[in-house]
C-alpha positions as YAML, in Angstrom:
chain: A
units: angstrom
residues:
- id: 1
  name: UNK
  ca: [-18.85, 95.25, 173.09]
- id: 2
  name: UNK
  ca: [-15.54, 95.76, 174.44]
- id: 3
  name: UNK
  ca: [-14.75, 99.33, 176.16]
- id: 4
  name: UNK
  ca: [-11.84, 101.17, 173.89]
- id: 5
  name: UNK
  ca: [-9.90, 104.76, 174.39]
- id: 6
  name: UNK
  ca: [-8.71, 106.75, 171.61]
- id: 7
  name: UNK
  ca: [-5.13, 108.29, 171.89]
- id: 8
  name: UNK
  ca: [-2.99, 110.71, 169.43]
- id: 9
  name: UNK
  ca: [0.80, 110.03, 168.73]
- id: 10
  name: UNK
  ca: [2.46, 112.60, 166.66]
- id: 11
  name: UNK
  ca: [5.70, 110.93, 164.86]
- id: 12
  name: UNK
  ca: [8.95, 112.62, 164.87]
- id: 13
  name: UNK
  ca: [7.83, 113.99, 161.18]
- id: 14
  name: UNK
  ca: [4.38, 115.74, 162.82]
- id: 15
  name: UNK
  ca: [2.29, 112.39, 161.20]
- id: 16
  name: UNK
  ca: [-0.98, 112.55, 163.81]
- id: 17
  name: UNK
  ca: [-2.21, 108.09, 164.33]
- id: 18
  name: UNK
  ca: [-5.09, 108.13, 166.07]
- id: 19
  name: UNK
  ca: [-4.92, 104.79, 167.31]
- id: 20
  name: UNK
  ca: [-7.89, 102.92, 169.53]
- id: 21
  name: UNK
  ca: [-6.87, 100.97, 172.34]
- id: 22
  name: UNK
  ca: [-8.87, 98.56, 174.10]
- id: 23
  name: UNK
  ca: [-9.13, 98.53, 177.90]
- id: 24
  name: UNK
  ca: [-9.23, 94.59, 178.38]
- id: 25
  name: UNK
  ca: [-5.57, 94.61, 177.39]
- id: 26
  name: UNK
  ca: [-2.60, 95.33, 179.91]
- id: 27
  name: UNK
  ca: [-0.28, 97.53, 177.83]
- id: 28
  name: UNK
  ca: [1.59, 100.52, 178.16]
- id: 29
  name: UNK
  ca: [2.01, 103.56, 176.08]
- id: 30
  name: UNK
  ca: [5.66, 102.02, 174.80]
- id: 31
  name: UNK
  ca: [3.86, 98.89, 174.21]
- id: 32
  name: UNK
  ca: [0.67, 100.84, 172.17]
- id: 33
  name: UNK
  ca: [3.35, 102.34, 170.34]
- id: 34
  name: UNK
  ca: [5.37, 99.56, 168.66]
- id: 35
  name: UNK
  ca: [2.37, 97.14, 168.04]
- id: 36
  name: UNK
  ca: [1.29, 100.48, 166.27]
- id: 37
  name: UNK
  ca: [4.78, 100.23, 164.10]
- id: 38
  name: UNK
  ca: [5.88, 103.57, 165.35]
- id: 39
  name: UNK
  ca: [9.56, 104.72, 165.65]
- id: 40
  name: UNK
  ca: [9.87, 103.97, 169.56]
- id: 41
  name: UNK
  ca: [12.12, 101.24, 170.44]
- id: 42
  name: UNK
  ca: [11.93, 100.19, 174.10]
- id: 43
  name: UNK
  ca: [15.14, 98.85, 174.45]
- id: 44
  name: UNK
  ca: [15.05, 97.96, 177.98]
- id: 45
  name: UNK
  ca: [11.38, 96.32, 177.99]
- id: 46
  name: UNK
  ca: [9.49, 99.13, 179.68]
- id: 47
  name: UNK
  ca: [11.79, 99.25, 182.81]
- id: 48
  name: UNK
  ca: [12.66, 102.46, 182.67]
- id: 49
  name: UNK
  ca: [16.09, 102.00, 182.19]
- id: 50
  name: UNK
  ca: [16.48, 103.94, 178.87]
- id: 51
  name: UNK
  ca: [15.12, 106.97, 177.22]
- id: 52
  name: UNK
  ca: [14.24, 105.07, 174.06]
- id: 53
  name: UNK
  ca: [10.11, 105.66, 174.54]
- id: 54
  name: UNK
  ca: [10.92, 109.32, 175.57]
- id: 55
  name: UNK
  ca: [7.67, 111.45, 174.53]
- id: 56
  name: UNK
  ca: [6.15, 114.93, 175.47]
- id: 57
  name: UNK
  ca: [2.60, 115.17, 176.78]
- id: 58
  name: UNK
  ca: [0.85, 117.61, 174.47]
- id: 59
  name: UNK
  ca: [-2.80, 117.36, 175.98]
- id: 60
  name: UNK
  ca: [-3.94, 118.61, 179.10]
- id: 61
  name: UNK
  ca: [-4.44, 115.06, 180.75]
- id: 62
  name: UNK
  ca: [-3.33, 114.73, 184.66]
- id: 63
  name: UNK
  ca: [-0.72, 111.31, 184.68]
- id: 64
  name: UNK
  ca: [0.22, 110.16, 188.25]
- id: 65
  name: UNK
  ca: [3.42, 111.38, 189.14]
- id: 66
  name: UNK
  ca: [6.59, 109.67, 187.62]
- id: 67
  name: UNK
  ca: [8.32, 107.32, 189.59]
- id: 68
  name: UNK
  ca: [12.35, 108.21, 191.35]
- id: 69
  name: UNK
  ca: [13.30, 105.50, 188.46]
- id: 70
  name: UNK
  ca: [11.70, 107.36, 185.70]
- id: 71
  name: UNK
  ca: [13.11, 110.72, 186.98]
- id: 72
  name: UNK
  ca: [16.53, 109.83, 186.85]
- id: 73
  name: UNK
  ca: [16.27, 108.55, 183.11]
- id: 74
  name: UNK
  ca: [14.61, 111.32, 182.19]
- id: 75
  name: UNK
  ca: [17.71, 113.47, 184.16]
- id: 76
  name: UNK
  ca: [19.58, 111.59, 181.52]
- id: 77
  name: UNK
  ca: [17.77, 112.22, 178.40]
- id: 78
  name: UNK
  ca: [18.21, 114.54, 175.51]
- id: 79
  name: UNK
  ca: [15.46, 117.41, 174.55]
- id: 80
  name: UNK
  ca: [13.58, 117.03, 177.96]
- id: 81
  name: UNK
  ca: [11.08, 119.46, 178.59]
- id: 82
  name: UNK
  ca: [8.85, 119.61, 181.59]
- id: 83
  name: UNK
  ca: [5.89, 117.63, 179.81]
- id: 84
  name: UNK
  ca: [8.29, 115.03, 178.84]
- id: 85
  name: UNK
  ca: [7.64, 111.00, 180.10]
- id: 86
  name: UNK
  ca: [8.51, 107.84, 179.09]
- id: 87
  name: UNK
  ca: [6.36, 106.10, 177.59]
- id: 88
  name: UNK
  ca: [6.65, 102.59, 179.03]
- id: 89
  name: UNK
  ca: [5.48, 103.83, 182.55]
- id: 90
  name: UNK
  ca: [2.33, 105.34, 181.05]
- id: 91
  name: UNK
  ca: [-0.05, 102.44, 181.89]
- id: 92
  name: UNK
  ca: [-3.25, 102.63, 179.21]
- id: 93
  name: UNK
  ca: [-6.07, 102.83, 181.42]
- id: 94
  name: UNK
  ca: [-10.06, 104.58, 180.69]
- id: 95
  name: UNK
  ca: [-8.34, 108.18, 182.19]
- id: 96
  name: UNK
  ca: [-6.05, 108.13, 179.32]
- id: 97
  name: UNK
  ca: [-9.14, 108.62, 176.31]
- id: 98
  name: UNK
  ca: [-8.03, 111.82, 174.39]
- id: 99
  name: UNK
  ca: [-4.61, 111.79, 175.14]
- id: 100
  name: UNK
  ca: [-1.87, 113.00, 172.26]
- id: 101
  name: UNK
  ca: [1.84, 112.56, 172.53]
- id: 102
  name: UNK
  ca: [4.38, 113.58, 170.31]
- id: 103
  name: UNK
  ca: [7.49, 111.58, 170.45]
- id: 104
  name: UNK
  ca: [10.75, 113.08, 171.06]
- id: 105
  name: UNK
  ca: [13.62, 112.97, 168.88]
- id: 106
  name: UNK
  ca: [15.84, 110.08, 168.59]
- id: 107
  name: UNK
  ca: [19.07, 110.76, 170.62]
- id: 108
  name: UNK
  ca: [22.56, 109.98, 168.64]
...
């Protein structure tokens, strides 16, 4: 039996998709996201080099720190609030089970 997490991403129009993940797979949470068919585009391929995976963490879990390259797109971003990430450098991994996101609004 393979080991799976669960995770929670809130839409932009407050739709809660629990979604299982499992751990045997080398995704991220931008990845999780648009196999999912969720509203997050990725547009640079999980480089953080855009803001287009942009997401707030709304549980309590403890992510390692973001990286100088995520920090400066984020710098960038519209609606950033201190729990905000992106998703592409959240790597899915066993410490992630329980975790909900919401995903922030698209930027125009």
């Amino acid at each position: 039996m393979e080991e799976t997490i669960q995770i929670a991403v809130i839409d932009r129009e407050d739709q809660k998709h629990d979604i299982i993940i499992p751990l045997d797979i080398d995704l991220n949470l931008m990845e999780v996201c648009k196999a999912e068919g969720l509203p997050v585009e990725g547009t640079c391929g999980g480089m953080a080099l855009c803001s287009t995976c942009h997401c707030y963490i709304q549980s309590n879990h403890i992510l390692r720190q973001a990286s100088d390259a995520e920090e400066d797109m984020l710098d960038q971003a519209f609606d950033v609030l201190e729990n905000s990430r992106l998703g592409c450098q959240i790597k899915i991994s066993s410490e992630l089970n329980g975790l909900v996101v919401k995903l922030a609004p698209e930027s125009l």
